[in-house]
C-alpha positions as CSV (number, residue, x, y, z in Angstrom):
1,X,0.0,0.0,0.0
2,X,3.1,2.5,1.2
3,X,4.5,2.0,-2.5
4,X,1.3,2.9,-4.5
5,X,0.6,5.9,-2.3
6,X,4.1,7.1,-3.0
7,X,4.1,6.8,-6.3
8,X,0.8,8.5,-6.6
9,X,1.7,11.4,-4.6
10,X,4.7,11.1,-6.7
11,X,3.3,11.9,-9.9
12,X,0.6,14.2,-8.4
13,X,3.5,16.5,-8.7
14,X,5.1,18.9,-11.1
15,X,7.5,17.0,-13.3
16,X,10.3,19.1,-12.0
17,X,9.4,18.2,-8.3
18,X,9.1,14.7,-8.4
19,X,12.7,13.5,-8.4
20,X,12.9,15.6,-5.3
21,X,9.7,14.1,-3.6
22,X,11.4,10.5,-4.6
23,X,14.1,11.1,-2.9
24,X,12.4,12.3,0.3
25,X,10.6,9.4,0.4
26,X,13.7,7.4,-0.2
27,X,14.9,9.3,3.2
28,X,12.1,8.7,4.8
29,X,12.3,4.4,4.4
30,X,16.2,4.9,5.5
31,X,16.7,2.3,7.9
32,X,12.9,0.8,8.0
33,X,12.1,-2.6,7.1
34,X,9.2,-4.0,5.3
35,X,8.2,-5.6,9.2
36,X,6.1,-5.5,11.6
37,X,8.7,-5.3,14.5
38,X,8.2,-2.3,17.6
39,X,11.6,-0.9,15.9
40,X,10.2,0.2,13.1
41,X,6.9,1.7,14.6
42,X,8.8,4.2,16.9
């Protein structure tokens, strides 16, 4: 679900923005992973 929401917030974008807004997201997922554990709820 994370992945189509970012992608369609993504491309709701102007072009010139959305390589920006990729990499935010990018920064954002830095360390997390795709778990359930209390680590990555904090």
């Amino acid at each position: 679900y994370f992945g189509q929401l970012r992608e369609n917030i993504i491309r709701s974008q102007p072009v010139d923005k959305q390589a920006a807004m990729a990499q935010w997201f990018e920064n954002l997922m830095d360390g997390i992973e795709p778990n359930l554990l209390t680590k990555n709820r904090d």
